[in-house]
C-alpha positions in Angstrom: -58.5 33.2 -38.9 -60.7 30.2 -38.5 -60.7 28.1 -35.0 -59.4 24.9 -37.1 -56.5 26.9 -38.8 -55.5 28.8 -35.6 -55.3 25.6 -33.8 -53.1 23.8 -36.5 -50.9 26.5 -36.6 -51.0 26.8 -33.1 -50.4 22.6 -32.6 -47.4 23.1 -35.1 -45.6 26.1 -33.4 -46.0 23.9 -29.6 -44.5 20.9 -31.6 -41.8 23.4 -32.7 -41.0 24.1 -29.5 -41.3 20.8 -27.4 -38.6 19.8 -29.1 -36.2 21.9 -28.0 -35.3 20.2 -25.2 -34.2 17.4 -27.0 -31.7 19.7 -28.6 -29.9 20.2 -25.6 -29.5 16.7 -24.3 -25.6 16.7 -23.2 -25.5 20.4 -22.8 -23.9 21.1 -19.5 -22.8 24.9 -19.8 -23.5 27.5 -22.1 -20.0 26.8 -23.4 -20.4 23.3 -24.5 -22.5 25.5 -27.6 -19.1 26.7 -29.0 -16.6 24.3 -27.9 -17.7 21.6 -31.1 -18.9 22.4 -34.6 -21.8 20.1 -33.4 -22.3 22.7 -30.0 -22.7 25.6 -33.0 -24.9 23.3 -35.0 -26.9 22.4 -31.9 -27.3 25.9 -31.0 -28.5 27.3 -34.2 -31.2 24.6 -34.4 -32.5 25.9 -31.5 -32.9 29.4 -32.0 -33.7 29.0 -35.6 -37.1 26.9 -34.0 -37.6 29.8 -31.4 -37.3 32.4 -34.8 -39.9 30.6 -36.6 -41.9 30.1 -33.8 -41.9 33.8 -32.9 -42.6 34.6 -36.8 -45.6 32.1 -36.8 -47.2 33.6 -33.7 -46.8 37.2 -35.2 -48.7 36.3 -38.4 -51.1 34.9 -36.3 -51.7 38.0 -34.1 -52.1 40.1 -37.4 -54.7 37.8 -38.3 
């Protein structure tokens, strides 16, 4: 993989992930995921970013 593609990628999966803290702004407890639909929603923002991060890191290893 070329230096200017392996940094894009690797720009976009950091992007990915800085913005996961933002997700979790009036979290308190691990429960505040499931007490509201929007908890749930919140939650599976979050590890669908960490999924796609974890897959775009993979195909970059293979590379």
């Amino acid at each position: 993989m070329s230096d200017p593609l392996l940094t894009d990628r690797l720009g976009a999966v950091l992007d990915a992930l800085e913005r996961i803290p933002d997700r979790f702004d009036g979290i308190e407890a691990p429960t505040d995921f499931l007490a509201t639909k929007q908890g749930v929603d919140r939650m599976d923002a979050i590890c669908m970013v960490l999924i796609a991060a974890g897959e775009a890191l993979e195909q970059i290893d293979r590379k």
